[in-house]
ZAFIZA-944262 format. One record per residue: residue in three letters; x, y, z of N, C-alpha, C in turn. Coordinates in steps of 0.02 Angstrom, whole numbers, plus 50000, padded with zeros to 5 digits. Layout:
! residues N
ALAXYZXYZXYZ ...
! end
This chain:
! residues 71
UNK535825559154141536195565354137536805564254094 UNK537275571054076537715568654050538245571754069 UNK539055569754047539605571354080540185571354013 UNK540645575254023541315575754002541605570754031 UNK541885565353999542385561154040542755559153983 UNK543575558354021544045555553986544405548454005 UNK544165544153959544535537853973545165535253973 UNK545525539353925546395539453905546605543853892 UNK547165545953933547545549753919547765553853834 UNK547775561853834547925563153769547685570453759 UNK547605569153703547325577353673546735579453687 UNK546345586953679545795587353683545155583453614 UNK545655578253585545135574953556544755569153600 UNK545055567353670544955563753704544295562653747 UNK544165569553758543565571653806542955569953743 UNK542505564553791541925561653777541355564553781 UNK540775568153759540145566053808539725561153796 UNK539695559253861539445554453868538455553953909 UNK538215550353911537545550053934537885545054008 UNK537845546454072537805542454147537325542454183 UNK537445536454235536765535654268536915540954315 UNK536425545354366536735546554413536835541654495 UNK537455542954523537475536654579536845540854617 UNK536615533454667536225533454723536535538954780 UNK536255541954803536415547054848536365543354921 UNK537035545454976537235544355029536945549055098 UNK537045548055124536765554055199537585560055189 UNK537305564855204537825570755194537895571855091 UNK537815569055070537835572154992537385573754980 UNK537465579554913537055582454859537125580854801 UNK536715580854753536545580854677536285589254635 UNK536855589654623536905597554614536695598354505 UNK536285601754493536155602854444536745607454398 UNK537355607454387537775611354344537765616354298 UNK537935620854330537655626754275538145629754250 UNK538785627054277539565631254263540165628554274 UNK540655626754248541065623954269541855627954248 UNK542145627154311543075629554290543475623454281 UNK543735624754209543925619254204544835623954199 UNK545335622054241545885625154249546735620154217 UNK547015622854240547735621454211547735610954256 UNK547795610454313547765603654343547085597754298 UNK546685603654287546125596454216546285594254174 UNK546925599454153547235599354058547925594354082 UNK548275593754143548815591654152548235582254162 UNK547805582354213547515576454225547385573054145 UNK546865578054085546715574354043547425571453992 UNK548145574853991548495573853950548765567653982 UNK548875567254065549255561054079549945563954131 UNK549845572054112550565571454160550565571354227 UNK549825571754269549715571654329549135564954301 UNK549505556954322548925551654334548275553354364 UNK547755548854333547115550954370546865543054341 UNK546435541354389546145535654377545445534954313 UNK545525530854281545145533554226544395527554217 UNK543875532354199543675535554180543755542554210 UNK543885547654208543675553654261543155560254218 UNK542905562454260542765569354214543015575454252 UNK543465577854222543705585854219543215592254254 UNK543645594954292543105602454299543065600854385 UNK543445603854429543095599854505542815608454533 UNK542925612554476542305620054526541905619454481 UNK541415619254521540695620554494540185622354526 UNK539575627454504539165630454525538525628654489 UNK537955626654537537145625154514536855626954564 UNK536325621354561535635622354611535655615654631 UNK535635614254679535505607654721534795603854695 UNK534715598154682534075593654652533915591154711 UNK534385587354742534255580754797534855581354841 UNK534445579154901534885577554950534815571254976 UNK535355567455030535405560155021535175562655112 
! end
């Protein structure tokens, strides 16, 4: 699958896509297929650096799909 992620802090030249594995699924999680994402004012502060975020991260935490798998 693939993902938006930002490794360092900066501009919107920063945001990657990238190809990831997806992780192994746990009891109580889903693997949700993405069909939409809000990406808001706290993503743009995370990707520039002025709110730290541990990095790699990818941006966008609303999102709406269809569920694939459950753990």
């Amino acid at each position: 699958m693939h993902a938006i992620r930002v490794s360092t802090p900066g501009s919107a030249d920063v945001l990657e896509y990238v190809q990831v594995e997806p992780a192994a699924l746990r009891a109580g999680e889903a693997r949700v297929r993405v069909q939409a994402v809000g990406v808001n004012y706290i993503d743009v502060y995370h990707r520039t650096g002025l709110y730290a975020m541990p990095a790699p991260f990818t941006p966008g935490s609303e999102a709406a799909g269809s569920v694939e798998a459950v753990g």
